[in-house]
ROBA-47173 format. One record per residue (C-alpha): residue in three letters; x negated, y negated, z negated. Coordinates in Angstrom, 2 decimals, always signed. Example, Ala and Ser with C-alpha at 12.3 -4.5 7.8 and 13.67 -1.06 7.14 Angstrom:
<nodes>
[node "ala", [-12.30, +4.50, -7.80]] [node "ser", [-13.67, +1.06, -7.14]] 
</nodes>
This chain:
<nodes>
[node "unk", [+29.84, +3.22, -4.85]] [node "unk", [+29.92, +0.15, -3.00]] [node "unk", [+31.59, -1.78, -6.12]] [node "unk", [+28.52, -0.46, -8.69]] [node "unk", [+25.84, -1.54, -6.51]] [node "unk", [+27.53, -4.86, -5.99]] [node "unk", [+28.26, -5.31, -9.65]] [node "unk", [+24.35, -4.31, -11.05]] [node "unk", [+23.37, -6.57, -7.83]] [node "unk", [+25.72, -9.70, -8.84]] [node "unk", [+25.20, -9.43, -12.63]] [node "unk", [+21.42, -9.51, -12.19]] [node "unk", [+21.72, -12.70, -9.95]] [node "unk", [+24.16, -14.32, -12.49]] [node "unk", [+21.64, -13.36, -15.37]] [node "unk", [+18.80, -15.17, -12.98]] [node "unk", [+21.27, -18.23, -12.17]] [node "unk", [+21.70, -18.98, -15.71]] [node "unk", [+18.06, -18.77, -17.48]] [node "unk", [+16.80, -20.26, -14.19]] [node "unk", [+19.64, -23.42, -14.73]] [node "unk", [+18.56, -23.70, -18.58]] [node "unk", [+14.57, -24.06, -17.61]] [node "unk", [+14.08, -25.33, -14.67]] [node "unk", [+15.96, -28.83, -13.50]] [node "unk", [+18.13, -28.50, -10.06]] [node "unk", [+16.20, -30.99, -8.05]] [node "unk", [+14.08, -31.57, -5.16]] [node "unk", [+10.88, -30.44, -6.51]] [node "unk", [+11.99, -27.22, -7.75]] [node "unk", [+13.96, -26.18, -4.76]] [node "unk", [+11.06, -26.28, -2.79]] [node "unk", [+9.30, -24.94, -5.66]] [node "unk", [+11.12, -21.84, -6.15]] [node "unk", [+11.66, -21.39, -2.19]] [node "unk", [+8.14, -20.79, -1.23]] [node "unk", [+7.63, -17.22, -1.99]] [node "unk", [+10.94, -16.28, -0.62]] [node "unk", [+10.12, -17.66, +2.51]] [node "unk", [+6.86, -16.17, +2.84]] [node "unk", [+7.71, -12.77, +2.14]] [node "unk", [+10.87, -12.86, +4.12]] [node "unk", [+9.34, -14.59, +7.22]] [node "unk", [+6.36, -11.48, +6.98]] [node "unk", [+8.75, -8.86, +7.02]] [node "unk", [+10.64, -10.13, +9.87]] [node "unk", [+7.39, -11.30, +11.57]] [node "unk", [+6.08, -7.54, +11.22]] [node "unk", [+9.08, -6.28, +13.14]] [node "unk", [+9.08, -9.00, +15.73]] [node "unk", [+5.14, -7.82, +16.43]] [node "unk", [+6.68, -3.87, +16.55]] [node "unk", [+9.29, -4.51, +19.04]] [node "unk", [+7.62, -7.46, +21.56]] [node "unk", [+4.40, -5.05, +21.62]] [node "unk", [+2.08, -7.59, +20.34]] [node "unk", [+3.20, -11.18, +21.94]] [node "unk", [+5.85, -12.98, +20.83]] [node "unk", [+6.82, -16.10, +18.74]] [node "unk", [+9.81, -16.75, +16.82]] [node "unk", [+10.60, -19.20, +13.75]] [node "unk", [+11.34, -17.48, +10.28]] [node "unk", [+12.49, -20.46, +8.98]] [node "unk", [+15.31, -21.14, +11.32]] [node "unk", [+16.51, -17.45, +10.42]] [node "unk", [+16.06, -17.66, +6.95]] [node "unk", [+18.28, -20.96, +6.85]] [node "unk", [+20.65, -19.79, +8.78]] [node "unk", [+21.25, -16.89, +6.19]] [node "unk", [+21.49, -19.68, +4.02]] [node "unk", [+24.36, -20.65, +6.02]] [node "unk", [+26.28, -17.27, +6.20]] [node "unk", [+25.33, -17.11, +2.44]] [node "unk", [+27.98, -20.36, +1.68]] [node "unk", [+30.59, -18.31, +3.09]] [node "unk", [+29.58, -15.02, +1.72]] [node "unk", [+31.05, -12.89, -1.62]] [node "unk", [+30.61, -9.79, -3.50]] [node "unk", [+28.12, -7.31, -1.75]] [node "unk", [+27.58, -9.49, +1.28]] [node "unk", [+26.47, -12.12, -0.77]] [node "unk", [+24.25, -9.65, -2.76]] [node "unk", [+22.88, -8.56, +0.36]] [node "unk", [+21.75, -11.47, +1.47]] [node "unk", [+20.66, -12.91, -2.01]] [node "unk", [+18.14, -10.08, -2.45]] [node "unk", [+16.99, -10.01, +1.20]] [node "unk", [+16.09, -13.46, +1.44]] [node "unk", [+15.25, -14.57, -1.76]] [node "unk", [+17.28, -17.43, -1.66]] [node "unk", [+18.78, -19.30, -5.02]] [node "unk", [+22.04, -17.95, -6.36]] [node "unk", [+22.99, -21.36, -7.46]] [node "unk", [+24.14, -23.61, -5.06]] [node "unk", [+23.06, -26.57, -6.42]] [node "unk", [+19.07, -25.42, -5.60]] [node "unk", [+20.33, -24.78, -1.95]] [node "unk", [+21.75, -28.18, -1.48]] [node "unk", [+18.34, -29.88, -2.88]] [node "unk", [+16.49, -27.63, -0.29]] [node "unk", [+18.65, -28.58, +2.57]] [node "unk", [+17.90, -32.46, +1.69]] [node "unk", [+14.40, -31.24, +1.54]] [node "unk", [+14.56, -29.83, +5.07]] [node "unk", [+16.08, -32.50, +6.77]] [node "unk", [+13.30, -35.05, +6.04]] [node "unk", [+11.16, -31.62, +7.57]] [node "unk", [+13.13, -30.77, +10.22]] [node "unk", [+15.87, -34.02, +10.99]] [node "unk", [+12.23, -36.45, +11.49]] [node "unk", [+13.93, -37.55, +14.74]] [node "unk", [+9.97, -39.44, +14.92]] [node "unk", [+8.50, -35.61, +15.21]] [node "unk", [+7.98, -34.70, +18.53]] [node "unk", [+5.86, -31.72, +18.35]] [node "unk", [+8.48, -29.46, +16.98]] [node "unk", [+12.40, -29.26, +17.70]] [node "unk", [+14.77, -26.62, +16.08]] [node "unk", [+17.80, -26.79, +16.09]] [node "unk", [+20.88, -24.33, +15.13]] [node "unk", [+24.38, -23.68, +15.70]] [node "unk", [+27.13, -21.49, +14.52]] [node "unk", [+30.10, -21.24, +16.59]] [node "unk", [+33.61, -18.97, +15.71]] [node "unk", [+36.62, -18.26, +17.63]] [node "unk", [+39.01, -21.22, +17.11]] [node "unk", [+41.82, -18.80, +16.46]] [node "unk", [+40.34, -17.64, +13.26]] [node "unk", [+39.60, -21.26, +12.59]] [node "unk", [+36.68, -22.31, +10.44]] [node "unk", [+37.06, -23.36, +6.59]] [node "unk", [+36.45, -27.24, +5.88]] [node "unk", [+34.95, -26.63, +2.70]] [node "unk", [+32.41, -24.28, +4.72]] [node "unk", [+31.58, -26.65, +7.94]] [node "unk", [+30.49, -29.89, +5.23]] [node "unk", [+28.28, -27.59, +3.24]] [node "unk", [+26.98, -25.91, +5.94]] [node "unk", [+26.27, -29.08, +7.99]] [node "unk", [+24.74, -31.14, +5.44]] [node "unk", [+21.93, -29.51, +7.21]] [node "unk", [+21.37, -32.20, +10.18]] [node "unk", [+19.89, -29.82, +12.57]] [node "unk", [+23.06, -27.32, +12.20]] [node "unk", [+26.37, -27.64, +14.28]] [node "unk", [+29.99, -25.67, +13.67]] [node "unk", [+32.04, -25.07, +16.20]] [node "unk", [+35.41, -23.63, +16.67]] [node "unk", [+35.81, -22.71, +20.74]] [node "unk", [+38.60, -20.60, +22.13]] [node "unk", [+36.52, -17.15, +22.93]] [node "unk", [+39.44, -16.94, +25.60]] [node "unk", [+37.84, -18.65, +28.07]] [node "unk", [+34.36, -18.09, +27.59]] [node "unk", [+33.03, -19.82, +30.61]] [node "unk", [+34.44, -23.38, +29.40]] [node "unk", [+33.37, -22.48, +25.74]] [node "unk", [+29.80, -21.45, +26.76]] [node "unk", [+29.36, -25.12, +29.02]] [node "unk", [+30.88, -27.22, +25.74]] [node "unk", [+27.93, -25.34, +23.49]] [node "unk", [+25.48, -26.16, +26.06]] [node "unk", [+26.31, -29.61, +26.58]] [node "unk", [+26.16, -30.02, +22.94]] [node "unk", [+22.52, -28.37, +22.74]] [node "unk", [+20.98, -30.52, +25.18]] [node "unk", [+22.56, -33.62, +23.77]] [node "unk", [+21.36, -32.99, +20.11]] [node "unk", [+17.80, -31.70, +21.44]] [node "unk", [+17.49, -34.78, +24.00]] [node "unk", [+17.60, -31.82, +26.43]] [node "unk", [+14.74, -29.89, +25.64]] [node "unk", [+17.22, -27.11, +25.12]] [node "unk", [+19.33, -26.47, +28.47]] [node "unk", [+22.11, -23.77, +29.14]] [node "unk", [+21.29, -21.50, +26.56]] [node "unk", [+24.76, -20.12, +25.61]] [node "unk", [+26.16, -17.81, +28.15]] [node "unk", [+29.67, -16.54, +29.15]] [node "unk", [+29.16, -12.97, +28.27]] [node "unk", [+28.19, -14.07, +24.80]] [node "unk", [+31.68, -14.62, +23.85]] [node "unk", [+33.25, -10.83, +24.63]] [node "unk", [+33.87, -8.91, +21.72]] [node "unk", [+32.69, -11.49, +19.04]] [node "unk", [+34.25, -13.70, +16.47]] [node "unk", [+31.51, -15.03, +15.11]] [node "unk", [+27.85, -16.38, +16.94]] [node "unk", [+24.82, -17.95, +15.52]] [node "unk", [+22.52, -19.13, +17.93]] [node "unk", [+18.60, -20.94, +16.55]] [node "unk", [+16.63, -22.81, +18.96]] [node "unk", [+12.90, -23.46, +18.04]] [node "unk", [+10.35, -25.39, +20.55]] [node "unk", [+6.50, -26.32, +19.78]] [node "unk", [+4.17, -28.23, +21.87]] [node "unk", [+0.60, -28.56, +20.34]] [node "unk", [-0.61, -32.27, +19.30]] [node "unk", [-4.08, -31.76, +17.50]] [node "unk", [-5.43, -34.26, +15.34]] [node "unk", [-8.80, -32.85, +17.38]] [node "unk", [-7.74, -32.53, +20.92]] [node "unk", [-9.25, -30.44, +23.25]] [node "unk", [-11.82, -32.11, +26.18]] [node "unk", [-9.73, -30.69, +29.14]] [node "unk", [-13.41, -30.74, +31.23]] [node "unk", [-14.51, -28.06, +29.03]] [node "unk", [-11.43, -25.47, +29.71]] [node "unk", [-12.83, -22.39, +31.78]] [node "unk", [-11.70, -19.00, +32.70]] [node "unk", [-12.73, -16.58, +30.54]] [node "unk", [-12.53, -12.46, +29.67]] [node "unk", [-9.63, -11.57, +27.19]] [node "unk", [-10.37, -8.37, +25.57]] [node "unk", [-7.59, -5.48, +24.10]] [node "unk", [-8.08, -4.07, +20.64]] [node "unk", [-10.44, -1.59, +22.32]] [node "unk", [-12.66, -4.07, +23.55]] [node "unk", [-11.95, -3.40, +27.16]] [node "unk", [-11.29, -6.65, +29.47]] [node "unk", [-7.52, -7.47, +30.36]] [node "unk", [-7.97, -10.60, +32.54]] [node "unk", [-8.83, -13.60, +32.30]] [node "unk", [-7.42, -16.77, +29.86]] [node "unk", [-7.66, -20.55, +30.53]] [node "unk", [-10.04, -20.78, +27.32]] [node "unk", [-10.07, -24.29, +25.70]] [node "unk", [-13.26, -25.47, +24.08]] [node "unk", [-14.37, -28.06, +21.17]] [node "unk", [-16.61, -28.40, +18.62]] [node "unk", [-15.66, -29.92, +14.99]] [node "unk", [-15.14, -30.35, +11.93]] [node "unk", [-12.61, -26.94, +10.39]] [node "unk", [-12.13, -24.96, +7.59]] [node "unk", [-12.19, -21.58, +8.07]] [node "unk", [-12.39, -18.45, +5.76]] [node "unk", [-13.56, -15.34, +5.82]] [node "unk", [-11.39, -12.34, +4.24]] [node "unk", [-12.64, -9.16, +4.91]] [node "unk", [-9.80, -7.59, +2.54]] [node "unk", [-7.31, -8.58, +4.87]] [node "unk", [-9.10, -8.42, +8.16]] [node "unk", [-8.88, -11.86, +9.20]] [node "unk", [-11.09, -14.92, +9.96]] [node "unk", [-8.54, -17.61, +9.42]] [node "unk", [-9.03, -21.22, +11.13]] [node "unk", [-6.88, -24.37, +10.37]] [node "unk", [-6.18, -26.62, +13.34]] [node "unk", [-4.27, -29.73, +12.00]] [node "unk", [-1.50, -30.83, +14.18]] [node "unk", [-0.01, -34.17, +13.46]] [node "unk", [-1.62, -37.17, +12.75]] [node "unk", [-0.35, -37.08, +9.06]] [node "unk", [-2.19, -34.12, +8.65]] [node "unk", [+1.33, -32.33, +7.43]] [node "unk", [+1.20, -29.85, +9.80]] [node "unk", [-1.29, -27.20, +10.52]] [node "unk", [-1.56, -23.94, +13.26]] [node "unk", [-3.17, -21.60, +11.78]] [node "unk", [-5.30, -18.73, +13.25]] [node "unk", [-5.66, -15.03, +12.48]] [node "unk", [-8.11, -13.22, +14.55]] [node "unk", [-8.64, -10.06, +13.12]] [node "unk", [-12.16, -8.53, +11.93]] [node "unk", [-11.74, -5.28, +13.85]] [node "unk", [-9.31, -2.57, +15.54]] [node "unk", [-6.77, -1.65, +12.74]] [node "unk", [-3.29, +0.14, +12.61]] [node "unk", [-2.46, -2.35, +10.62]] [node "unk", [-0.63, -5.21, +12.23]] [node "unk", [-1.43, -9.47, +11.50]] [node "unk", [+1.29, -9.75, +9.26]] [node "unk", [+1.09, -6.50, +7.45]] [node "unk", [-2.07, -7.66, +5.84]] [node "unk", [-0.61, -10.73, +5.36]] [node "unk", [+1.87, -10.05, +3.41]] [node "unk", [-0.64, -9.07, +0.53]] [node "unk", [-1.24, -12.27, -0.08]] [node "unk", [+1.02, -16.03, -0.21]] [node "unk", [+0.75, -19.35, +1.58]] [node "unk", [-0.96, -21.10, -0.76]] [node "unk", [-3.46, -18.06, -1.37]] [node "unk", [-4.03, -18.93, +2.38]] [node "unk", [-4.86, -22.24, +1.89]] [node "unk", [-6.46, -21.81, -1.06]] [node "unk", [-9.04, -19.07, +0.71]] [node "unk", [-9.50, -22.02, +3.57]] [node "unk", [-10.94, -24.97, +0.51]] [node "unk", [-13.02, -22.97, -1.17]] [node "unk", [-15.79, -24.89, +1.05]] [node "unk", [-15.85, -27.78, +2.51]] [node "unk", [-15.07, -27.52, +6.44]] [node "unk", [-17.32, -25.81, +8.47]] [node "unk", [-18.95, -27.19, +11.78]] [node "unk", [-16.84, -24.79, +13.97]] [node "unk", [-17.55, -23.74, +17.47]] [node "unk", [-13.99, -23.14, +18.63]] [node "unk", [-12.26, -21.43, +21.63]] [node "unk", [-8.80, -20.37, +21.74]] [node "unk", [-6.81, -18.95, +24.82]] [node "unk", [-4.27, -21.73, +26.98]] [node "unk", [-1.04, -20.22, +26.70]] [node "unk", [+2.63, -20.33, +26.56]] [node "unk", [+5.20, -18.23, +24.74]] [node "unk", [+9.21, -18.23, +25.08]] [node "unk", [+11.14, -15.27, +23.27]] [node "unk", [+14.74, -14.25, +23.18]] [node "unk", [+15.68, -12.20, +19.64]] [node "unk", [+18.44, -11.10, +18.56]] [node "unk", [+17.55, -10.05, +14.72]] [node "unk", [+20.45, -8.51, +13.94]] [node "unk", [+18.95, -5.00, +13.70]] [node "unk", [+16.13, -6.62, +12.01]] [node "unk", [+18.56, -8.05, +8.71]] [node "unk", [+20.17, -4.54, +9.04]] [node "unk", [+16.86, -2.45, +8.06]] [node "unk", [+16.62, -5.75, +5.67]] [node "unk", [+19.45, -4.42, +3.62]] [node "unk", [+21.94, -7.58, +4.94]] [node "unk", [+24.20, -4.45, +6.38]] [node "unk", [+27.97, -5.57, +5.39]] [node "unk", [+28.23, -8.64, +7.33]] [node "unk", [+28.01, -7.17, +10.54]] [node "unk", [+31.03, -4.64, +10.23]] [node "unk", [+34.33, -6.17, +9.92]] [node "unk", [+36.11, -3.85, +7.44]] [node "unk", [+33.28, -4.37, +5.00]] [node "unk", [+32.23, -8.01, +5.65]] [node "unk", [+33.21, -10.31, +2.62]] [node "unk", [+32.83, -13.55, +4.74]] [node "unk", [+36.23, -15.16, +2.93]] [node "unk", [+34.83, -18.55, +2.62]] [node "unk", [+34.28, -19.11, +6.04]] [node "unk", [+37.50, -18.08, +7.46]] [node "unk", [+41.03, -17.03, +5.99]] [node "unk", [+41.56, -14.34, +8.40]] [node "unk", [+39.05, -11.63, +8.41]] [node "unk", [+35.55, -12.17, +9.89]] [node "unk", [+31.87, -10.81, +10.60]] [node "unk", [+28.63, -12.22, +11.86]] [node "unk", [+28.91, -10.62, +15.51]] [node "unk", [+25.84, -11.78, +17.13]] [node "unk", [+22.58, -13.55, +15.66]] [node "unk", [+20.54, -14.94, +18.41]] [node "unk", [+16.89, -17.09, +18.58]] [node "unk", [+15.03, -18.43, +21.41]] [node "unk", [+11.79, -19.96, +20.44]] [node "unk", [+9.10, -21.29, +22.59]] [node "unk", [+5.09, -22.36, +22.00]] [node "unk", [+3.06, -24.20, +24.34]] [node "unk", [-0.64, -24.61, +22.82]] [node "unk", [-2.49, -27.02, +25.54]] [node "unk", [-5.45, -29.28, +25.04]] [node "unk", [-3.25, -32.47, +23.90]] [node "unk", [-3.59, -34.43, +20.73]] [node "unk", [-3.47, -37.40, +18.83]] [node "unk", [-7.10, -38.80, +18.81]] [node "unk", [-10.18, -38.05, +21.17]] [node "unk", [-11.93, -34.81, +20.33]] [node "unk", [-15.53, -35.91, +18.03]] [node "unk", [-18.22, -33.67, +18.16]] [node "unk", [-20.68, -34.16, +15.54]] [node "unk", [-24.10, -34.30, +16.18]] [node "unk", [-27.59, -33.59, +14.58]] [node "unk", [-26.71, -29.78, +13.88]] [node "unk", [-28.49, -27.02, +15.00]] [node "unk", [-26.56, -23.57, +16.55]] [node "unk", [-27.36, -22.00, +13.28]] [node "unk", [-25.22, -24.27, +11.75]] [node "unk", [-22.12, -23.94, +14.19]] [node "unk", [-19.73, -21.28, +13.05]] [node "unk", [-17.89, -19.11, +15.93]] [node "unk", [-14.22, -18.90, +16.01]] [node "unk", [-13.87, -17.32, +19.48]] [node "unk", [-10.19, -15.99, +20.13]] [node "unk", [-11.07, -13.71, +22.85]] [node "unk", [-8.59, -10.82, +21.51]] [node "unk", [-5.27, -10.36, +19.97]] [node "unk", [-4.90, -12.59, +17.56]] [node "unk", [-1.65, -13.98, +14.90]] [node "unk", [-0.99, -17.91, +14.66]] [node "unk", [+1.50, -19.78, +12.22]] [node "unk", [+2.94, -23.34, +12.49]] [node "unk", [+2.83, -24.46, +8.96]] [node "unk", [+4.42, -27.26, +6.56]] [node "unk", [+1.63, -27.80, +4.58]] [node "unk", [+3.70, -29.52, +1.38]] [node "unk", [+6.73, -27.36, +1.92]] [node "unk", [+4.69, -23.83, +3.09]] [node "unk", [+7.17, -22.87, +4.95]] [node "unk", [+6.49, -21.01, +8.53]] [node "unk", [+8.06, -23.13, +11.00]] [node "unk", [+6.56, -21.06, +13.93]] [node "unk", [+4.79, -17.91, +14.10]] [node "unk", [+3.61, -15.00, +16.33]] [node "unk", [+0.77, -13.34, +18.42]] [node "unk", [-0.79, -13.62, +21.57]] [node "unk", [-1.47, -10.46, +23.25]] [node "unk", [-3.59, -11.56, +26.15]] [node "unk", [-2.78, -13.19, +29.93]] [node "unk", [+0.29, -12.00, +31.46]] [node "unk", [+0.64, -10.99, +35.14]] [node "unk", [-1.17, -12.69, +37.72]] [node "unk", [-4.26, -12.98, +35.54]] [node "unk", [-4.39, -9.96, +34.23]] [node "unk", [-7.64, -7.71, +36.00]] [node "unk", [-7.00, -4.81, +38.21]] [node "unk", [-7.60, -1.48, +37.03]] [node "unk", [-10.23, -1.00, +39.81]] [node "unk", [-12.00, -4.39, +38.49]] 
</nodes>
C-alpha cells in the first residue's frame, strides 16, 4: 500500500519536474516565482494550528519551518520525500531549490538587517555520522548549521550548540538547547526567529497611554500600553474575509512590511482561516487599490516569545514517515538508519514605538478624513518580504497578559 501511494505520488512529481524544466528556466526569478504560493498556503495551515493550540497568542515563523523541510527534503527518498513534496509545495527539482536558497540568503544572511534574526540548526548523533554530500547542500543556506555531537553526553553537546547559537546570532539567541533534548533522539532540528519593530513611521512615545483591550465578546480584559500616530497607510477593507488590513512598513527600504488583521466581527472562524482564501499578492493587491489613506492608528505595546515543537503539526500535514524509524527513508543524510526525532522553534516579537525616521503627521485634514485602525481586540499580524512574499513572522495577539489583565470584580 505504502509502495502505490509512493509510486502515483513520485510519478506525478517526476511528470511536474520535467514539463516544469522544459518551460520555465531554473533561475533566480522563477524560484522565487514558483515558491510563493507554496509558502503561503503552507505557512496558513500551520499558522491555523499554531492559533488552535496557543489559544489565540502566539508567533512563530513559517518560513524557517518550511526551509527547514527543505532541508530534511535533500536527504529524503521514496514516500518521505513524497510526503514532504506535496505538503510543502516545494520544487521536485533540485536545481529550483538551490536558486531559492541563494535567493534567501541575500533575505535572510543581510548581516546589515537588524530588525529580524533567524537562524537554524540541525544537529545528529555523531555515531550515525552525517553525509558530506548532505551538510554542503544543506548549508549553502548561510543561516543553517550541521552538527554531529555525541548524544552520550548530552550536557557537553547541549553547551557546544549553545555556544554556537549565540556566536552566529551575536548573542541574541542564548542557551537554547538543553540536556534533556538529547535522550532518545538521533536526529534534532532546532529554528530560532527574533523581530524587533523599526517603522519607517515611528511611534511618538509621549502619545502611548493605557488603554481597555476588549475579548471577542466585547467585554474588557485589561489594559494595553496603546501606541498612537497619525499618517500616511494603506489599508483595505474586505468584508469577505472579515478583516480591515493595515500595512506598517518596517525598514527604511520599504522591503519589509507588518501587516495587520483586525477582524470585522466575532467569528468561529480563525485570522488565518479566512486567509487562506486568498494569496499574498491578493493581499497587497486589496491594500493599492487606493492610494494610502490618512490613518488614525493605535495598536497594543507588546511582546511575544513561543516555544513549538511542530512535529504533530507536519504529522496531520501528511509528512508522517519521517518521524518513525522503520519507515523513515532519510538515506541521504546518514548511512545507518535515521528519523527526524524532534523539530523545535522559538520565535520572539517585540512591536515598540522605534523606527527609522520621526513620526509626520500631516496636517490640514479634517476627522472626517482620518480613517480608524484601532487594535483594541484580537487581532492577526504578519512580517512580510514584500519582493519575495514570503511570511517571515506571523501570529496573534490575544490581549495583556497577567498583571494587566482586570479583575473579575472590576
Amino acid at each position: 500500500m505504502w509502495f502505490k501511494w509512493w509510486f502515483k505520488s513520485f510519478t506525478w512529481f517526476a511528470a511536474i519536474a520535467m514539463v516544469v524544466g522544459k518551460q520555465v528556466p531554473c533561475n533566480h526569478e522563477n524560484a522565487m516565482l514558483l515558491s510563493k504560493g507554496p509558502s503561503y498556503r503552507f505557512a496558513m495551515e500551520v499558522l491555523h494550528a499554531m492559533d488552535f493550540e496557543n489559544d489565540g497568542h502566539f508567533v512563530f515563523s513559517p518560513l524557517a519551518s518550511w526551509l527547514q523541510l527543505m532541508n530534511v527534503l535533500e536527504g529524503a527518498s521514496g514516500y518521505t520525500q513524497a510526503e514532504i513534496l506535496k505538503a510543502t509545495g516545494h520544487h521536485p527539482n533540485i536545481c529550483y531549490r538551490r536558486k531559492l536558497r541563494e535567493v534567501l540568503n541575500g533575505l535572510l544572511g543581510n548581516e546589515s538587517r537588524t530588525e529580524y534574526k533567524m537562524n537554524s540548526l540541525i544537529i545528529v548523533d555523531e555515531l550515525l555520522g552525517v553525509k558530506k554530500e548532505f551538510k554542503e547542500e544543506v548549508t549553502k543556506t548561510k543561516t543553517l548549521e550541521v552538527l554531529a555531537l555525541d548524544f552520550v553526553h548530552p550536557n557537553a553537546s547541549a553547551k557546544t550548540a549553545n555556544q554556537l547559537i549565540e556566536k552566529k546570532t551575536d548573542g541574541v539567541f542564548k542557551d537554547m538547547v538543553f540536556e534533556d533534548d538529547f535522550e532518545d533522539t538521533y536526529f534534532l532540528t532546532y529554528d530560532f526567529a527574533n523581530y524587533k519593530s523599526a517603522w519607517m513611521q515611528s511611534f511618538d512615545p509621549l502619545k502611548t497611554k493605557m488603554e481597555v483591550f476588549y475579548g471577542p465578546d466585547g467585554k474588557a480584559l485589561g489594559y494595553v500600553r496603546m501606541m498612537n500616530t497619525v499618517g500616511q497607510f494603506y489599508t483595505a477593507n474586505l468584508p469577505q474575509l472579515n478583516l480591515n488590513i493595515l500595512e506598517l512598513p518596517s525598514d527604511k527600504n520599504n522591503q519589509v512590511s507588518m501587516l495587520v488583521f483586525l477582524p470585522q466581527h466575532p467569528s468561529p472562524n480563525s485570522v488565518f482561516s479566512n486567509l487562506n482564501k486568498t494569496t499574498m499578492a491578493g493581499i497587497f493587491n486589496s491594500l493599492k487599490k487606493e492610494a494610502p489613506k490618512t490613518v488614525a492608528v493605535s495598536l497594543p505595546k507588546f511582546e511575544i516569545e513561543t516555544w513549538s515543537s511542530p512535529n504533530e503539526m507536519m504529522f496531520d500535514m501528511g509528512m508522517k514517515s519521517m518521524f518513525y524509524l522503520d519507515n523513515a527513508q532519510l538515506g541521504g543524510i546518514s548511512k545507518f538508519k535515521i528519523n527526524v526525532s524532534m523539530m523545535l522553534q522559538f520565535a520572539a516579537i517585540e512591536v515598540t514605538e522605534g523606527g527609522v525616521k520621526a513620526a509626520s503627521v500631516t496636517s490640514g485634514r479634517g476627522k472626517r478624513d482620518l480613517v480608524q485602525f484601532k487594535a483594541n481586540h484580537p487581532f492577526g499580524f504578519a512580517i512580510v518580504d514584500k519582493k519575495t512574499e514570503f511570511i517571515l513572522f506571523a501570529g496573534m495577539y490575544s490581549g495583556p497578559r497577567r498583571a494587566d489583565r482586570l479583575n473579575e470584580t472590576d
